[in-house]
KOLKE-961965 format. One record per residue: residue in three letters; x, y, z of N, C-alpha, C in turn. Coordinates in nm, 2 decimals, padded with zeros to 4 digits. Example, Ala and Ser with C-alpha at 12.3 -4.5 7.8 and 13.67 -1.06 7.14 Angstrom:
BEGIN
<tinu r="Ala" n_X="01.32" n_Y="-00.57" n_Z="00.78" ca_X="01.23" ca_Y="-00.45" ca_Z="00.78" c_X="01.32" c_Y="-00.33" c_Z="00.78"/>
<tinu r="Ser" n_X="01.28" n_Y="-00.22" n_Z="00.71" ca_X="01.37" ca_Y="-00.11" ca_Z="00.71" c_X="01.29" c_Y="00.00" c_Z="00.79"/>
***
This chain:
BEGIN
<tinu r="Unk" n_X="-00.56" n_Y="01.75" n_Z="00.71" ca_X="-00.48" ca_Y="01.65" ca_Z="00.77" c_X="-00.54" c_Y="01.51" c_Z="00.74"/>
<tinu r="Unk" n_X="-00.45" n_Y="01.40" n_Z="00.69" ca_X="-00.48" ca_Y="01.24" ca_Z="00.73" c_X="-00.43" c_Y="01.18" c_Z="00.83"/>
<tinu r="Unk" n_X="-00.48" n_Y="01.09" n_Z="00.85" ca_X="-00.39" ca_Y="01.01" ca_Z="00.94" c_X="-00.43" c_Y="00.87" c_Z="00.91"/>
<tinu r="Unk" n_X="-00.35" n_Y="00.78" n_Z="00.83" ca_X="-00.28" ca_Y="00.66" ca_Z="00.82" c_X="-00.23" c_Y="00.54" c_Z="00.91"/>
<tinu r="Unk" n_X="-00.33" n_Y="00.45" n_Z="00.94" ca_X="-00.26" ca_Y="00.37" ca_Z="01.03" c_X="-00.28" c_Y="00.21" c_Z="00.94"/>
<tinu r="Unk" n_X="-00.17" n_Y="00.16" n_Z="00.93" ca_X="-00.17" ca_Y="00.03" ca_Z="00.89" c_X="-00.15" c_Y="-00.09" c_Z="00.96"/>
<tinu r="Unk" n_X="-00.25" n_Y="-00.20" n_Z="00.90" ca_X="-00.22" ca_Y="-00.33" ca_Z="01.04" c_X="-00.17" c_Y="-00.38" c_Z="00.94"/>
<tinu r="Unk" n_X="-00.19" n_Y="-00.56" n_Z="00.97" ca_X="-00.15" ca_Y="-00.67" ca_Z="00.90" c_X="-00.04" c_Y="-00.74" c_Z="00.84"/>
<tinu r="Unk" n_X="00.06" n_Y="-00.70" n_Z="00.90" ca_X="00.20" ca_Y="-00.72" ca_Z="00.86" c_X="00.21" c_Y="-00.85" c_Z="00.93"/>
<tinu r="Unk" n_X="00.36" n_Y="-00.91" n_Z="00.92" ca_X="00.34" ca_Y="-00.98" ca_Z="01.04" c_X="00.48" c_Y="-01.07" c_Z="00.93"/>
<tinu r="Unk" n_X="00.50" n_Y="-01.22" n_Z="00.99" ca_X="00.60" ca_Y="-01.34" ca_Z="00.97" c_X="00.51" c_Y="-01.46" c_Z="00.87"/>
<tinu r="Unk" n_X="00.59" n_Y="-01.46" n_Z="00.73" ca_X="00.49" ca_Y="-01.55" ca_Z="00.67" c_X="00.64" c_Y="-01.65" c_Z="00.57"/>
<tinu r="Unk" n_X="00.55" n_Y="-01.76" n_Z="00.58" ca_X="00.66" ca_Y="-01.85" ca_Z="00.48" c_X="00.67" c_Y="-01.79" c_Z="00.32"/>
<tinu r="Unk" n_X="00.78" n_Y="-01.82" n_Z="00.27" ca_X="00.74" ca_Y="-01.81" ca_Z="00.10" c_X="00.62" c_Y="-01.86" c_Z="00.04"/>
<tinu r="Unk" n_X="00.57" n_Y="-01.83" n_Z="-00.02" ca_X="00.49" ca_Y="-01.88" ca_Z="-00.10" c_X="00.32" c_Y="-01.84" c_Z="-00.03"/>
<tinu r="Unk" n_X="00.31" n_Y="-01.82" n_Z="00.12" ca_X="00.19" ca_Y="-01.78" ca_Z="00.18" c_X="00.15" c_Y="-01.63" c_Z="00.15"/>
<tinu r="Unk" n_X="00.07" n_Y="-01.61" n_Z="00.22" ca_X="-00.04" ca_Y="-01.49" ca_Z="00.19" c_X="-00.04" c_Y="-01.39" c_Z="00.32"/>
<tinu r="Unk" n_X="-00.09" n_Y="-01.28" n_Z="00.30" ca_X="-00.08" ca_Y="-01.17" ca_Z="00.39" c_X="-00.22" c_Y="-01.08" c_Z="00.32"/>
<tinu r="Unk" n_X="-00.24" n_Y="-01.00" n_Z="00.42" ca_X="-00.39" ca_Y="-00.88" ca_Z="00.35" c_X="-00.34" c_Y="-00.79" c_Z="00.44"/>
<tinu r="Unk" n_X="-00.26" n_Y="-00.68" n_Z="00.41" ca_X="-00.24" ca_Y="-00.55" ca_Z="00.44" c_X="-00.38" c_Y="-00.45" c_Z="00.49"/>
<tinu r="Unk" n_X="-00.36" n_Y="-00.39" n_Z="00.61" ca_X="-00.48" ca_Y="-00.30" ca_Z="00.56" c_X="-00.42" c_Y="-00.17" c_Z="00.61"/>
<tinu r="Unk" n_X="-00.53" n_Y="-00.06" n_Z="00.56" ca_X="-00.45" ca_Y="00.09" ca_Z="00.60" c_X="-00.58" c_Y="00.21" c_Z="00.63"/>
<tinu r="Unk" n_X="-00.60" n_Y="00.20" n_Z="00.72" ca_X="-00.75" ca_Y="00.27" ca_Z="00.78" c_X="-00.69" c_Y="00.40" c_Z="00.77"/>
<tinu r="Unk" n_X="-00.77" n_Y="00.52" n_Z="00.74" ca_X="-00.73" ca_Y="00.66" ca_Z="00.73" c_X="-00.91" c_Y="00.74" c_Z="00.78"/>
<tinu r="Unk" n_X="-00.86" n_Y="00.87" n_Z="00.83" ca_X="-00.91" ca_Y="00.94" ca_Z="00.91" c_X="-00.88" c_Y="01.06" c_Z="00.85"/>
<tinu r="Unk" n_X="-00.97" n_Y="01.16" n_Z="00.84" ca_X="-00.95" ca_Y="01.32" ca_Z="00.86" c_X="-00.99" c_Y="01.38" c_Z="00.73"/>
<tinu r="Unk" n_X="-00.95" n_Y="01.39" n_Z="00.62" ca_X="-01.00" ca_Y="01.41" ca_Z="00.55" c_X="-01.11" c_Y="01.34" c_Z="00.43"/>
<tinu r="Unk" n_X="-01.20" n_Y="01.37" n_Z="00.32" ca_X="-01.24" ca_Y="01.29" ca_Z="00.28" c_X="-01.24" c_Y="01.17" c_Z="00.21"/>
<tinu r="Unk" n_X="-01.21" n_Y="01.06" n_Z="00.26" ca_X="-01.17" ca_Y="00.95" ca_Z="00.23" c_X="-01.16" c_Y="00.95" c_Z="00.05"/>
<tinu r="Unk" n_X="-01.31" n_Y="00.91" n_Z="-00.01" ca_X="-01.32" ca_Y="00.88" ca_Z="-00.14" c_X="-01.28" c_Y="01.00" c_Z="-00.22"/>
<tinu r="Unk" n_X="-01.23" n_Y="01.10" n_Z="-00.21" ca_X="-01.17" ca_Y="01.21" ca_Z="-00.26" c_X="-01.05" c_Y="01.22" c_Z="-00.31"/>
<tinu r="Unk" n_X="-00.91" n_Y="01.03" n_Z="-00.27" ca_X="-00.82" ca_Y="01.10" ca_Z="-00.29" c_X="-00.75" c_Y="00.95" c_Z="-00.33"/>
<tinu r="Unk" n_X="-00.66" n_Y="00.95" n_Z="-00.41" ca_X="-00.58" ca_Y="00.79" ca_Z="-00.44" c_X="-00.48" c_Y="00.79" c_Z="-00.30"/>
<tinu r="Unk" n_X="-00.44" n_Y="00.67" n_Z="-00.30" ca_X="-00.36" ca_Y="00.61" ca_Z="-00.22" c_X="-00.23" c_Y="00.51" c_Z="-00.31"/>
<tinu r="Unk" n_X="-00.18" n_Y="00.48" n_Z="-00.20" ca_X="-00.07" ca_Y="00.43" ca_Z="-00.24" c_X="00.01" c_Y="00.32" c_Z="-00.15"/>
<tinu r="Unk" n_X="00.07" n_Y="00.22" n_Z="-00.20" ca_X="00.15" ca_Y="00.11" ca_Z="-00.08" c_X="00.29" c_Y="00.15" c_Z="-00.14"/>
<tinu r="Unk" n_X="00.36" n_Y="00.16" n_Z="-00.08" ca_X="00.51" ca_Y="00.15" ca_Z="-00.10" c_X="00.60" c_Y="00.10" c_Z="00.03"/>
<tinu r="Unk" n_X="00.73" n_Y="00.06" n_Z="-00.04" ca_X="00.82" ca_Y="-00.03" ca_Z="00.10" c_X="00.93" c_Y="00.01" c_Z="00.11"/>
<tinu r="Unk" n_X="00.98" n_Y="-00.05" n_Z="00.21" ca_X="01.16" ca_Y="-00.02" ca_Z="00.22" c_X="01.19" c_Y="-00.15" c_Z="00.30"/>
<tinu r="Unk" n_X="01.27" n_Y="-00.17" n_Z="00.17" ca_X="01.34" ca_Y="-00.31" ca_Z="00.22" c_X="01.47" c_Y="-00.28" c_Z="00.31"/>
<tinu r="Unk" n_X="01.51" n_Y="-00.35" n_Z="00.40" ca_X="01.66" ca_Y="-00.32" ca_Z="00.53" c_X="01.78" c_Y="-00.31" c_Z="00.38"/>
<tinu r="Unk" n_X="01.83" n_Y="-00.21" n_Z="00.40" ca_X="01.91" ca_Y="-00.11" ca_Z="00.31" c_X="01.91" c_Y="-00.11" c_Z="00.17"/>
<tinu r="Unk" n_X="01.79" n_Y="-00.06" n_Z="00.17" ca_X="01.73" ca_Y="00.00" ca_Z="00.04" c_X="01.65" c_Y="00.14" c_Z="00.02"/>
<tinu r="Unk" n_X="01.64" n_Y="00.23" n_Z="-00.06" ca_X="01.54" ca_Y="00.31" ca_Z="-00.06" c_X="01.39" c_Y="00.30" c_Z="-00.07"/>
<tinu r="Unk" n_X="01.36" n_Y="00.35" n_Z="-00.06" ca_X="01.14" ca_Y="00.34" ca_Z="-00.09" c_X="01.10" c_Y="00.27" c_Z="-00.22"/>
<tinu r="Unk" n_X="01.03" n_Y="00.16" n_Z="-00.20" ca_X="00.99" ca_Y="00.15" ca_Z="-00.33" c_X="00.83" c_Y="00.17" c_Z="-00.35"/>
<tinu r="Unk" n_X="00.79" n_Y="00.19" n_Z="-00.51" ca_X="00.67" ca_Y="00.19" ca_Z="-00.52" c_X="00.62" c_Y="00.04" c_Z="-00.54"/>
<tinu r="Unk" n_X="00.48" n_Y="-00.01" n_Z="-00.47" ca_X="00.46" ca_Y="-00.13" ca_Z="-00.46" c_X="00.29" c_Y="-00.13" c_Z="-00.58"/>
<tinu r="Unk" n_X="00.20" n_Y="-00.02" n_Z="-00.54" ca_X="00.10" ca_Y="-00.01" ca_Z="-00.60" c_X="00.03" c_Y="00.10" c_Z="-00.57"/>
<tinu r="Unk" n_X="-00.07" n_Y="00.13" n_Z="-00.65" ca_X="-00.15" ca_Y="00.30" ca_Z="-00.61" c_X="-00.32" c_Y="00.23" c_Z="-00.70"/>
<tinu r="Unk" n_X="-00.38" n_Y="00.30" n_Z="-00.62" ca_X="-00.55" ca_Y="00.32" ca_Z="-00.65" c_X="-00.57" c_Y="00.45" c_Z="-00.67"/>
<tinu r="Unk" n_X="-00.69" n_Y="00.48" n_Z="-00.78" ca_X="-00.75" ca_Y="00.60" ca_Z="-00.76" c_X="-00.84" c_Y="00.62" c_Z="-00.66"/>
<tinu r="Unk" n_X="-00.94" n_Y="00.75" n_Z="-00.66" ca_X="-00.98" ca_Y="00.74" ca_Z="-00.58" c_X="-01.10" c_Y="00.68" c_Z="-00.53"/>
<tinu r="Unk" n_X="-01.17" n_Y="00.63" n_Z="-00.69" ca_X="-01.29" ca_Y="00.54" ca_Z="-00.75" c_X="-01.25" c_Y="00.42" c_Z="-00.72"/>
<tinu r="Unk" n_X="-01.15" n_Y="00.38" n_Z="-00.70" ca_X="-01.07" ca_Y="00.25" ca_Z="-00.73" c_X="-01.07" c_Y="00.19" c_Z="-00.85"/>
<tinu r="Unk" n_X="-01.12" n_Y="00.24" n_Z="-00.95" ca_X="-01.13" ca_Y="00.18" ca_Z="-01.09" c_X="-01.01" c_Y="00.18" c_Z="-01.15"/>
<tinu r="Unk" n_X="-00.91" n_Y="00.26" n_Z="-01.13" ca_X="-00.81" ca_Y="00.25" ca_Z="-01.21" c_X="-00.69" c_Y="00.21" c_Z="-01.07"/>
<tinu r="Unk" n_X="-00.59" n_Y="00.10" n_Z="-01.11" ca_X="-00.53" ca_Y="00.05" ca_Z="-01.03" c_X="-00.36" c_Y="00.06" c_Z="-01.10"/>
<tinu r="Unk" n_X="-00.26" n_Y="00.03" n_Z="-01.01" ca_X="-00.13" ca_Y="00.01" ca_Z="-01.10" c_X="-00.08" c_Y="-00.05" c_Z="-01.01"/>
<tinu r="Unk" n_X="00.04" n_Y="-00.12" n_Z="-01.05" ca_X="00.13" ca_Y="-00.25" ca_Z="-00.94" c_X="00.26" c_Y="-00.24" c_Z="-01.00"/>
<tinu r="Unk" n_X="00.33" n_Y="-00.24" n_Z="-00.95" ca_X="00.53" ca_Y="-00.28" ca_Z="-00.99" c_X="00.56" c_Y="-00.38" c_Z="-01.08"/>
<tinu r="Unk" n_X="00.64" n_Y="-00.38" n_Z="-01.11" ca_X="00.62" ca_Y="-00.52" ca_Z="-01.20" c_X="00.68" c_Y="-00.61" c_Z="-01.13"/>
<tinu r="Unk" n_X="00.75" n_Y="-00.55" n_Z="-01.00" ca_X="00.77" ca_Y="-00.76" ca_Z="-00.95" c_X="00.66" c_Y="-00.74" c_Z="-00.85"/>
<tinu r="Unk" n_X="00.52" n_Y="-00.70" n_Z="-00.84" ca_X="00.44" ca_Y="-00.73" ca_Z="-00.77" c_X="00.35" c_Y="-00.78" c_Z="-00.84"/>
<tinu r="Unk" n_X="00.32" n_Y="-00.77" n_Z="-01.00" ca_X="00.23" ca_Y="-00.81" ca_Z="-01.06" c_X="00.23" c_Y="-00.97" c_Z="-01.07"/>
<tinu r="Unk" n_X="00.07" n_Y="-00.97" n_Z="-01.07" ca_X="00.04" ca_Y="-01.11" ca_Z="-01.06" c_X="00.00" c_Y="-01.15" c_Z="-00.92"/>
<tinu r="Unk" n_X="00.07" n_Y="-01.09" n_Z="-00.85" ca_X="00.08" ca_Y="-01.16" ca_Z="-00.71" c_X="00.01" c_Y="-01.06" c_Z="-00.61"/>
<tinu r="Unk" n_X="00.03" n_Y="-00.95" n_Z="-00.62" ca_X="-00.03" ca_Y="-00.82" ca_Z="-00.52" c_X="-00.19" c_Y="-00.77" c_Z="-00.58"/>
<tinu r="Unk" n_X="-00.25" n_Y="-00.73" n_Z="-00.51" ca_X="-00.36" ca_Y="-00.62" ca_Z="-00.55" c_X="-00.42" c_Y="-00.56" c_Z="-00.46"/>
<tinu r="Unk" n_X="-00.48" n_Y="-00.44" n_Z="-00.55" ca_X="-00.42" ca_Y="-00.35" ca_Z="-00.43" c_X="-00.63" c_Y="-00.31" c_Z="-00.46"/>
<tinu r="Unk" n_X="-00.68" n_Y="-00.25" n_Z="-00.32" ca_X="-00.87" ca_Y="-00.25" ca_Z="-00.35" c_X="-00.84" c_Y="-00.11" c_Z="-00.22"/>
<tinu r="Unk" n_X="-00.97" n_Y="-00.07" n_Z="-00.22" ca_X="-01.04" ca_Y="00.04" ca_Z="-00.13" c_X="-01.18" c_Y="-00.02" c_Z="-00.14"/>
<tinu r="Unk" n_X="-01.20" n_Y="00.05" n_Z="00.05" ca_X="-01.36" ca_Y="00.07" ca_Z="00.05" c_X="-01.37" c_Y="00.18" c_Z="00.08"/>
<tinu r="Unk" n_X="-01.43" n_Y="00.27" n_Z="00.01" ca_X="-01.50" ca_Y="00.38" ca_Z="00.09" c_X="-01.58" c_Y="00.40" c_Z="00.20"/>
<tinu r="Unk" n_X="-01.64" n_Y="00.32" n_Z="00.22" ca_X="-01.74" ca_Y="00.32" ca_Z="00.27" c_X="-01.70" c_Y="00.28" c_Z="00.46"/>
<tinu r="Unk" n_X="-01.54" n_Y="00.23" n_Z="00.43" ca_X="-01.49" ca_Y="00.21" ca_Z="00.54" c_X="-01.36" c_Y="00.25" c_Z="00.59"/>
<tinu r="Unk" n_X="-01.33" n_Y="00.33" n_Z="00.49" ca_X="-01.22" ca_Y="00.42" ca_Z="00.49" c_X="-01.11" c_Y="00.33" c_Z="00.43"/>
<tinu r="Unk" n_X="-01.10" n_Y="00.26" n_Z="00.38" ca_X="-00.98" ca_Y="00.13" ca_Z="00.46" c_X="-00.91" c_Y="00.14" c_Z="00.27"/>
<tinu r="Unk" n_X="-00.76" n_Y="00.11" n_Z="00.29" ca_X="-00.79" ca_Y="00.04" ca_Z="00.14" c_X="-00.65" c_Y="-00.07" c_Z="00.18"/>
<tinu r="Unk" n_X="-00.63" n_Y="-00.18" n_Z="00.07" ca_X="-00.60" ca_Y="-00.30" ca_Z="00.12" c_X="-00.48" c_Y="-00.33" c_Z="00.02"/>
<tinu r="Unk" n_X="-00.39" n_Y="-00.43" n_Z="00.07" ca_X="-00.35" ca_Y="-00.46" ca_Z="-00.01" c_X="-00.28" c_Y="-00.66" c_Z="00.07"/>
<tinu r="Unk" n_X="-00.37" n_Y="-00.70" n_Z="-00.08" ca_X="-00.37" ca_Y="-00.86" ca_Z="-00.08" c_X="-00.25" c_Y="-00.89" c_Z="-00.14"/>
<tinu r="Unk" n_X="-00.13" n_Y="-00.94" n_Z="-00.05" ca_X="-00.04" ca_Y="-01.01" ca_Z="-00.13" c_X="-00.01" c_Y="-01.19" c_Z="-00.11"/>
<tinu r="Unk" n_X="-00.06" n_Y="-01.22" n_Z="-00.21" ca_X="-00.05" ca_Y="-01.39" ca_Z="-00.25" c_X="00.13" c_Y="-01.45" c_Z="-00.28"/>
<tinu r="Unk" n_X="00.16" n_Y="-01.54" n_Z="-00.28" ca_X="00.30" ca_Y="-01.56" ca_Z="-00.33" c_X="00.39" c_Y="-01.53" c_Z="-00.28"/>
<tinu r="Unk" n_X="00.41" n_Y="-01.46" n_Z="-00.17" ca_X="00.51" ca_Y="-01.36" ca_Z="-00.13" c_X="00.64" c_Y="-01.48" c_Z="-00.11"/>
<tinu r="Unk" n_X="00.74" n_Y="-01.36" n_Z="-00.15" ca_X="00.90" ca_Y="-01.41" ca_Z="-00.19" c_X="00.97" c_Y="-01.37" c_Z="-00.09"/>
<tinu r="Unk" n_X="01.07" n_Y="-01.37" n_Z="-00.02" ca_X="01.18" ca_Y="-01.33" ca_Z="00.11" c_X="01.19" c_Y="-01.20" c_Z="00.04"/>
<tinu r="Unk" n_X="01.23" n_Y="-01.17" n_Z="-00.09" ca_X="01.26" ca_Y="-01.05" ca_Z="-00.15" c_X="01.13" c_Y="-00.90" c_Z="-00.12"/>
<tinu r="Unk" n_X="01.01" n_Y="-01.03" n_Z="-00.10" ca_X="00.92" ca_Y="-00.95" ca_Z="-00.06" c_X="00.97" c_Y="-00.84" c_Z="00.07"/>
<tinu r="Unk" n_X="01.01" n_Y="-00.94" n_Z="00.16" ca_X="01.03" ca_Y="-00.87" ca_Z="00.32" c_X="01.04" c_Y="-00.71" c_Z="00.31"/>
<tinu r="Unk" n_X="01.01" n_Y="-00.62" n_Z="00.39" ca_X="01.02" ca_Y="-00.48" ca_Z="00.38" c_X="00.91" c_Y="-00.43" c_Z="00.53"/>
<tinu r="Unk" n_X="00.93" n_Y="-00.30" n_Z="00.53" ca_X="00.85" ca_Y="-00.21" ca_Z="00.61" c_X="00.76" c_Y="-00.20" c_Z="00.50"/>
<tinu r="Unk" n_X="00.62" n_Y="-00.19" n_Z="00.48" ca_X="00.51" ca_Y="-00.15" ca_Z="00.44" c_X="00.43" c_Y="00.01" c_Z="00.46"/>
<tinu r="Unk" n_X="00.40" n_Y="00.07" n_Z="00.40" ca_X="00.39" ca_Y="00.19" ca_Z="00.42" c_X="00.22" c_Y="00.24" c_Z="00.31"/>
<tinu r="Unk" n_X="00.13" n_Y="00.25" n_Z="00.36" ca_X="00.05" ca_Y="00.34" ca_Z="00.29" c_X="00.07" c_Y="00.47" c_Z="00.29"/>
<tinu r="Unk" n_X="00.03" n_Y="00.50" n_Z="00.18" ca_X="00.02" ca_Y="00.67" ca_Z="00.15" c_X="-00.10" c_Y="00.75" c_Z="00.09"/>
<tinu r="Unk" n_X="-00.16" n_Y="00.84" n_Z="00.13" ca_X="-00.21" ca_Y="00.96" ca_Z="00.08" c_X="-00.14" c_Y="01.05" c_Z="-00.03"/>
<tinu r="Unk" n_X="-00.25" n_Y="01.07" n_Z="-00.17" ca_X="-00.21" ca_Y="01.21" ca_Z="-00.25" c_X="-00.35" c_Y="01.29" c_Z="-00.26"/>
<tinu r="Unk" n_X="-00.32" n_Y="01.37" n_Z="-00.13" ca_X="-00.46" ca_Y="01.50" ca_Z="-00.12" c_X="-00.43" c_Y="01.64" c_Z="-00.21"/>
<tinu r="Unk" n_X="-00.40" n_Y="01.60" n_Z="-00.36" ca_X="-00.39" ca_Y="01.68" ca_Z="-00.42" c_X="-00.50" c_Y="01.68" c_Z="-00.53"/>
<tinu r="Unk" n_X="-00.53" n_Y="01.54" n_Z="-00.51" ca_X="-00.68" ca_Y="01.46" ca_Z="-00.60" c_X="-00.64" c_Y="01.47" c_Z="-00.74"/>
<tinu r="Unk" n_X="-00.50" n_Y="01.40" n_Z="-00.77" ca_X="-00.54" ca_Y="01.37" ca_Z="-00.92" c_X="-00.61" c_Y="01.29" c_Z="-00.94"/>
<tinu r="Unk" n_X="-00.66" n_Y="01.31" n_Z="-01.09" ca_X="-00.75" ca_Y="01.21" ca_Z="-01.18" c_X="-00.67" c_Y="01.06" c_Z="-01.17"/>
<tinu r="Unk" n_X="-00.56" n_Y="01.05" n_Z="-01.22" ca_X="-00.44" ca_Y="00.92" ca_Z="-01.24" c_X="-00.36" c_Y="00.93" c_Z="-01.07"/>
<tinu r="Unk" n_X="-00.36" n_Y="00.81" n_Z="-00.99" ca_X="-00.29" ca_Y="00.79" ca_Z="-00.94" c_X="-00.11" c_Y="00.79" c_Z="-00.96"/>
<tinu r="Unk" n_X="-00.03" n_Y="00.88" n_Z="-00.84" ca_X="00.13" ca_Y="00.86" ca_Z="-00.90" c_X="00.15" c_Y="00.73" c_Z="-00.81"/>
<tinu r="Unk" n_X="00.27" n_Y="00.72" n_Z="-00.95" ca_X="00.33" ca_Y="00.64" ca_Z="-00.86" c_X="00.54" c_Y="00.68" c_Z="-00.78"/>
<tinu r="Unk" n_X="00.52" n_Y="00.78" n_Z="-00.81" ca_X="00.59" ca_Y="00.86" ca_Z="-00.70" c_X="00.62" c_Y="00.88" c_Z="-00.52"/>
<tinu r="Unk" n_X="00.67" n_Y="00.84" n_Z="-00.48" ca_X="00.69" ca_Y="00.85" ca_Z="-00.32" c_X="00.65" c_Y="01.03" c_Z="-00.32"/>
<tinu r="Unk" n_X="00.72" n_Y="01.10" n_Z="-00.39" ca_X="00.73" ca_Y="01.23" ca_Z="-00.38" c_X="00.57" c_Y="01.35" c_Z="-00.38"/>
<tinu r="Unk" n_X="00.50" n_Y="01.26" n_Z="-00.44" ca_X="00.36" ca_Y="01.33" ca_Z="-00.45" c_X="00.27" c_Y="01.25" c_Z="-00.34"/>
<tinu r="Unk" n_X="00.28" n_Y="01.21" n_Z="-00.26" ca_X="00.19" ca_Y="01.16" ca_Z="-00.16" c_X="00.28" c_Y="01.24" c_Z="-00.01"/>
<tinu r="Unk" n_X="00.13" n_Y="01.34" n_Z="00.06" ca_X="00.17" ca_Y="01.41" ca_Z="00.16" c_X="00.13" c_Y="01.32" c_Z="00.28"/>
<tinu r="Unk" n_X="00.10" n_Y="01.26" n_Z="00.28" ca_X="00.04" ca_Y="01.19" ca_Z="00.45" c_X="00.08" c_Y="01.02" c_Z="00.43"/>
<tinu r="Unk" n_X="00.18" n_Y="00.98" n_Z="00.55" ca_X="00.23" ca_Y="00.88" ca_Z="00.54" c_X="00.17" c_Y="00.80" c_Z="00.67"/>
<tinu r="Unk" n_X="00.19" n_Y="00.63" n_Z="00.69" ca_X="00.14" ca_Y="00.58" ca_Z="00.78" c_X="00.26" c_Y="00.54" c_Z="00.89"/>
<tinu r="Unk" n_X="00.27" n_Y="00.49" n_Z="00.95" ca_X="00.35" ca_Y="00.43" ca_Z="01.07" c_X="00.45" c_Y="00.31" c_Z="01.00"/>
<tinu r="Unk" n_X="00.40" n_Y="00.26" n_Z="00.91" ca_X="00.43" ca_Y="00.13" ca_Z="00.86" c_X="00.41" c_Y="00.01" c_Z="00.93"/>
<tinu r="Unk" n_X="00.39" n_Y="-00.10" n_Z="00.91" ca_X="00.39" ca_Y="-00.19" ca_Z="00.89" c_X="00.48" c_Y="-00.34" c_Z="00.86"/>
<tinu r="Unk" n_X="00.54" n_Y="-00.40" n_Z="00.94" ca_X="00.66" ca_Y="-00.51" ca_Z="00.91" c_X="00.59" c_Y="-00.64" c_Z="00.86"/>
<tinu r="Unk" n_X="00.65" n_Y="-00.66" n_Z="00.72" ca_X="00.63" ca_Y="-00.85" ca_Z="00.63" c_X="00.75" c_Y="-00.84" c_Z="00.62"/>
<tinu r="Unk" n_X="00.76" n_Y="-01.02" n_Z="00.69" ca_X="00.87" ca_Y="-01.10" ca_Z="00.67" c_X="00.86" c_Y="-01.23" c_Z="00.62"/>
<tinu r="Unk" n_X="00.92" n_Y="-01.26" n_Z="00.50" ca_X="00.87" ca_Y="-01.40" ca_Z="00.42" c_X="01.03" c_Y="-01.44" c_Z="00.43"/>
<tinu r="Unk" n_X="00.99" n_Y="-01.56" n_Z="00.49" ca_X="01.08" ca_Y="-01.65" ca_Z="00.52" c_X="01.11" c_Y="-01.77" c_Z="00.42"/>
<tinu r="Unk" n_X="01.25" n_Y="-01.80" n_Z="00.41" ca_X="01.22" ca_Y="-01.89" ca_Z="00.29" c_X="01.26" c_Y="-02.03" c_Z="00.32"/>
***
């Protein structure tokens, strides 16, 4: 079992900054990639960014690129995601994810991550 809890959401103008975070519990932390994904008010899930479990290898959406990045600590369970620039299009529920299957390459699939968090509300206001 994980358990996923994310803070840092919150009301931000266009163009400001936000730092996501997503503390996890229960299984071995540095053992497994993660993942951010969103849902925007009547949309489906999207993928936003995924880390391995090293953090060395990273990937981002392409309307996040440039502007998002996405880190882990091990050491504190936590992994993060810094988003700079944010656009109203940004706005969404925020969601970390768990894939305790331990690939080598992080997916970027909603469908391969078993343990989800509570989510999280950003609202970029324009």
């Amino acid at each position: 079992q994980v358990q996923l809890v994310e803070s840092g959401g919150g009301l931000v103008q266009a163009g400001g900054s936000l730092r996501l975070s997503c503390a996890a519990s229960g299984r071995t932390f540095s053992r497994y990639p993660l993942g951010w994904f969103r849902r925007a008010p009547g949309k489906g899930r999207e993928f936003v960014a995924a880390i391995s479990w090293s953090g060395v290898r990273t990937y981002g959406a392409d309307s996040v690129k440039g502007r998002f990045t996405i880190s882990r600590d091990n050491t504190q369970n936590t992994v993060y995601l810094q988003m700079n620039s944010l656009k109203p299009e940004d706005t969404a529920v925020y969601y970390c994810a768990a894939d305790v299957r331990y690939p080598a390459v992080p997916s970027t699939a909603a469908s391969e991550y078993g343990y989800w968090g509570q989510g999280t509300q950003v609202t970029v206001s324009s």
